[in-house]
N, C-alpha and C positions, 0 to 999 in steps of 0.2 A: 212213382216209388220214392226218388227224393223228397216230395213235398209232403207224404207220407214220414218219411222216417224225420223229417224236421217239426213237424207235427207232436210225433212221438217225443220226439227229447226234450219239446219245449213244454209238453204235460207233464212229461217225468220232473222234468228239471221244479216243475210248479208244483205237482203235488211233494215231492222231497222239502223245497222249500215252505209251504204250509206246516207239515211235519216239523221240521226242525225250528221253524218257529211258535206252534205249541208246545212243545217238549222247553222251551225256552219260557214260555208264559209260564208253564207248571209249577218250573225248578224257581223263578221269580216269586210267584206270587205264592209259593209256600213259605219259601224267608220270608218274606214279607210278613206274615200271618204269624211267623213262629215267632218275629222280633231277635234282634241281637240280645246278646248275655244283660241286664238291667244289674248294675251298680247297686243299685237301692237294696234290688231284691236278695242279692248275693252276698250282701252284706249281713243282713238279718238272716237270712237261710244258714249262717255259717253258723252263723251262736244257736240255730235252732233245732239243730240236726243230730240225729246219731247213725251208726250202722248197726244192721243188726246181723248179729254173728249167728249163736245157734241158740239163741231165744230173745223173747221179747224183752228188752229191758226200761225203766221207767225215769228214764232222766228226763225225758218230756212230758210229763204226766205231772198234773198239780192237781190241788184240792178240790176245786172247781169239776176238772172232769172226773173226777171219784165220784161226783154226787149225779152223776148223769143215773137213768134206769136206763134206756137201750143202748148199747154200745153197733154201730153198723160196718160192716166193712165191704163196701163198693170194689168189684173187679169188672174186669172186661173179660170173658169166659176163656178159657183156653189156653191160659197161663199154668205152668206148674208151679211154679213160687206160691201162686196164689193160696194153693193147699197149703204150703208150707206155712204163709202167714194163718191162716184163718186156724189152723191147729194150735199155732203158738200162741196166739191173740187170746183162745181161750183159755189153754194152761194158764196162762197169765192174768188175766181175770179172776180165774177161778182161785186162782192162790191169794190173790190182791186184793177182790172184795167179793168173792162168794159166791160169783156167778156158775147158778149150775144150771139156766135155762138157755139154750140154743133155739133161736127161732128160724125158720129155716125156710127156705124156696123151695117147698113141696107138700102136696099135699096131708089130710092128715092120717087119710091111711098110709101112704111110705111112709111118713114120721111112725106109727105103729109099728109098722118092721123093724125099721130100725133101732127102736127103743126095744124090740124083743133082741133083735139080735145085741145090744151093746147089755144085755140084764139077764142071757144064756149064758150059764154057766160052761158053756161048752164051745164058747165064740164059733159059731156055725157062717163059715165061711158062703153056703149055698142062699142064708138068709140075705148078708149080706148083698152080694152077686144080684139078688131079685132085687135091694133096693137100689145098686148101683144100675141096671139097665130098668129100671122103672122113671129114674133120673132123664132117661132118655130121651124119656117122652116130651119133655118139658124142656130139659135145658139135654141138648144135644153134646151141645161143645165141655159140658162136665162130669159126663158120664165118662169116666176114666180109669184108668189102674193105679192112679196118685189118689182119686177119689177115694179109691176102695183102703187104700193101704192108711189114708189118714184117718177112716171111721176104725179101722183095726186099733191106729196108736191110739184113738180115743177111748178104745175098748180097753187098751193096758193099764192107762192112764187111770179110767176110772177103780180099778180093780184094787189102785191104794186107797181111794174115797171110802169113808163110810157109805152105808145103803142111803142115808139122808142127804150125803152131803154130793152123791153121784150127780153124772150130766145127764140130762133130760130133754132130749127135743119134742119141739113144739113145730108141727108143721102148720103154716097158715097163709098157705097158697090156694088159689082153687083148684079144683081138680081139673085135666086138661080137657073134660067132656063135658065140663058144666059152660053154657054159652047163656047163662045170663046176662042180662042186661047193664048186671054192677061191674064197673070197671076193675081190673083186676087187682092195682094198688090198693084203691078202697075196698075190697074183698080182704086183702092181709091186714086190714087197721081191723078191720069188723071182727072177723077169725083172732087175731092178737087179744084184742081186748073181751071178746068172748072167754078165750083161754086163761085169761087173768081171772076172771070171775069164775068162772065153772074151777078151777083148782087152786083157787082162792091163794090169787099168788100178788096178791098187791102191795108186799112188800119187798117185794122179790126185784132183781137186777136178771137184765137181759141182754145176750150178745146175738150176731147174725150175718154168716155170709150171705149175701145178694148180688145180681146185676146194679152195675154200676148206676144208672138211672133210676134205681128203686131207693138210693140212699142219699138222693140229694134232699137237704132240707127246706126249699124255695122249687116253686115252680121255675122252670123257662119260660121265653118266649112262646113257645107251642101251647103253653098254659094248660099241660095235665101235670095233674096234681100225682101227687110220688107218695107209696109207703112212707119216710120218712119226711117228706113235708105236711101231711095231714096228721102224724105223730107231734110233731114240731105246732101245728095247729092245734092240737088237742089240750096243751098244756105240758106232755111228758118229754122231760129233758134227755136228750139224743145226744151223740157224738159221733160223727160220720167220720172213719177212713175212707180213702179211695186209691186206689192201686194204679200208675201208668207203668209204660215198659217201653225201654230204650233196648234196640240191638237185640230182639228175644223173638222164639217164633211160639205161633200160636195154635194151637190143634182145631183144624176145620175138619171135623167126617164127614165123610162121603156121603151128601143129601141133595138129590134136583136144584135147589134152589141158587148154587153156588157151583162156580168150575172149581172144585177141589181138586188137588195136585195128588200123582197114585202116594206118597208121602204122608200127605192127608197135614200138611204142616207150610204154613205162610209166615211170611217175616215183612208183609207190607202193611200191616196194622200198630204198627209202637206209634207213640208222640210225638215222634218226630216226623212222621211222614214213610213213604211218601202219600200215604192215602189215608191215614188220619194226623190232625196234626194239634195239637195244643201248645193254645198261646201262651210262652213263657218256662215252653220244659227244657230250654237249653239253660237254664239259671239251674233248676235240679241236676241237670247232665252236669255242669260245671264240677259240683260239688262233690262229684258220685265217681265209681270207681266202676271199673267192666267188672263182672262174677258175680255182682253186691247186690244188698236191699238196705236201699239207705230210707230213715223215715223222717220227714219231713213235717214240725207243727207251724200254723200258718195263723194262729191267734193270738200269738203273746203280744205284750201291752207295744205297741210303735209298730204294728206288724204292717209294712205295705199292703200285703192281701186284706185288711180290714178296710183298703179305698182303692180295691184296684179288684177287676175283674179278670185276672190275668190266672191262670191252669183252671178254670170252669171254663172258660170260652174255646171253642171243641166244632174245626170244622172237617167232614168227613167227604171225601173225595167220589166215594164207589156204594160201600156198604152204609146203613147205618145212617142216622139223619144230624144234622148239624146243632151244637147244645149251642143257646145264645140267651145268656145271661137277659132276665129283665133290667130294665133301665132302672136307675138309683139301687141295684141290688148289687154285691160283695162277694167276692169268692167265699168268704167265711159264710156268710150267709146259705152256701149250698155245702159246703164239710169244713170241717177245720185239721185235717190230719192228711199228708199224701206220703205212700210207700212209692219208694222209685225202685221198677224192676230192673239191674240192668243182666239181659244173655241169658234170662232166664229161657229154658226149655219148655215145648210146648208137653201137653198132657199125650198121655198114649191109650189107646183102646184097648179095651180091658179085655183080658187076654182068656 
C-alpha cells in the first residue's frame, strides 16, 4: 500500500509539473509572438490615429484613397462594433464620394430580399427577419439582432436619398448549395464583375463588409488567392480595412462544431491572446483607450508597416488557421487601414 501511494504522489507530482510547465510554455511563447510595445511603431501610429466617436470622420483619408473603386472592411465575425463600423463606413462614403453600391457576403437572392425590403414603403420587418436568419446559413456568427437593427438604420438613412441616389446591394457570394468546382473568392470576383456589366455600373464606387480573409490584398503562405487579392490583380484599385479587438467577447451559437458556453459568448479570441494572437497589437493597445474604436492608417509616407510585417502576421492557437505573410511581402501589401475594438460587446441572437 505504501509503495502504492508513493507511486501515486510521484505521478501526481509529474503530471502537475508537465502542466504547469506548459501553461508556462503558452503564457512565454505568446509574449514572445506578440513582441514588446516597438518605439518606431508608436511613434508613427501617434500622428496617424483617430478615435472614432459617433461617426466616421476623415482626417485619415487623403486623395489617393478617394480614387480607390472598392472600399473593404475586414472583421472577424461576432463583434458588435463591427455593425457599428460597417453602417458608419457607409454613411460616410455615401456622403464623401457617392457610394450607393454595397457588395455583400451573400448570395444574390438574399441580396433581392433585402433590396425589397430596404425599397418597401412599409419597411416590413418579417422581410427583413427572412434575410437575417438566411445569413445564417452562410455566415452563422452574423446572423444577429445588431444585424437586423443596422439594415433598419440603413433603411432610415436611405429614406433622405433621392430614388437614384439610394443604397443598393449587390450580393455576390455563392449560394451555400452551389458545390462547384470554382473556389469561392474567385466566385465573388466573377459574380462582382458580372454585376458591373449586367447594370452597367462601371463607373460606379463600391463598399463591403466581409470575413477578414476575403479582404486581404496579397495572398499568404497557404497561397489561396482572396476576393480582394484577385481584385487587386485585376487592375481595380481597393482599400482594405480590417477590424482587431482587445478585451471584447465574441457571439459563437450554438453549433456541433464548437463547445459553445450556454451564454453563447467567448472572450478567448481578441489579439491579444490568449488563442489568437497578432504580432504588434500591443503598439495599437498602447494608443487606445478601454470602451473605444480607435482607427488606425498604416500607409503614410515613412510608415514602418510599408517594411515590416508586423498586425498581418496572425497565429491561432485552437480555432482557425495561422495567416503567415509571404516572404518580401508588407503589411500594407494585405490592408492599409486597422479599427481597433477595444470591450466591444459580442452580437446577440435575434430575438
Amino acid at each position: 500500500m505504501k509503495k502504492f501511494l508513493k507511486v501515486l504522489k510521484f505521478t501526481s507530482i509529474t503530471i502537475l509539473s508537465i502542466c504547469v510547465l506548459f501553461i508556462l510554455y503558452f503564457f512565454i511563447s505568446n509574449k514572445l509572438f506578440l513582441e514588446s510595445k516597438n518605439e518606431d511603431n508608436i511613434s508613427y501610429l501617434m500622428k496617424n490615429s483617430t478615435e472614432i466617436t459617433n461617426s466616421i470622420n476623415d482626417k485619415l483619408f487623403d486623395d489617393d484613397f478617394y480614387q480607390s473603386k472598392v472600399f473593404l472592411l475586414g472583421e472577424i465575425h461576432g463583434y458588435a462594433d463591427n455593425q457599428t463600423l460597417d453602417r458608419e463606413l457607409l454613411f460616410f462614403l455615401n456622403k464623401k464620394v457617392g457610394v450607393k453600391y454595397y457588395i455583400a457576403e451573400m448570395d444574390s437572392i438574399t441580396a433581392a430580399k433585402l433590396n425589397n425590403f430596404l425599397t418597401d414603403s412599409l419597411k416590413n420587418q418579417e422581410t427583413l427577419k427572412d434575410v437575417v436568419l438566411a445569413i445564417r446559413k452562410r455566415i452563422p456568427q452574423q446572423s444577429s439582432q445588431e444585424l437586423l437593427e443596422k439594415w433598419n438604420a440603413i433603411y432610415d438613412y436611405n429614406q433622405q436619398l433621392t430614388d437614384t441616389s439610394r443604397i443598393t446591394v449587390i450580393g455576390i457570394d455563392k449560394n451555400v448549395d452551389d458545390h462547384s468546382k470554382v473556389a469561392r473568392d474567385s466566385a465573388m470576383v466573377i459574380n462582382f464583375k458580372n454585376s458591373i456589366k449586367h447594370l452597367k455600373l462601371e463607373n460606379e464606387k463600391f463598399y463591403g463588409l466581409f470575413g477578414y480573409f476575403h479582404v486581404l490584398q496579397n495572398t499568404t503562405e497557404n497561397g489561396k488567392q482572396t476576393f480582394a487579392s484577385e481584385l487587386k490583380k485585376s487592375g481595380i484599385k481597393t482599400t482594405s480595412f480590417v477590424s482587431y479587438t482587445i478585451d471584447s467577447e465574441m457571439y459563437l451559437p450554438k453549433i456541433p462544431q464548437f463547445p459553445t458556453p450556454e451564454n453563447e459568448r467567448v472572450d478567448w479570441s481578441n489579439a491579444d491572446g490568449p488563442l489568437q494572437l497578432v504580432k504588434g497589437i500591443n503598439d495599437l493597445k498602447e494608443l487606445s483607450k478601454p470602451n473605444s474604436i480607435t482607427l488606425f492608417k498604416l500607409n503614410s509616407e515613412n510608415s514602418p508597416f510599408l517594411k515590416s510585417q508586423h498586425l498581418i502576421s496572425i497565429k491561432s492557437r485552437v480555432f482557425g488557421e495561422n495567416i503567415v505573410p509571404q516572404k518580401d511581402t508588407f503589411t500594407t501589401d494585405y490592408f492599409q487601414y486597422v479599427f481597433l475594438l477595444r470591450n466591444s460587446k459580442a452580437l446577440t441572437s435575434l430575438k
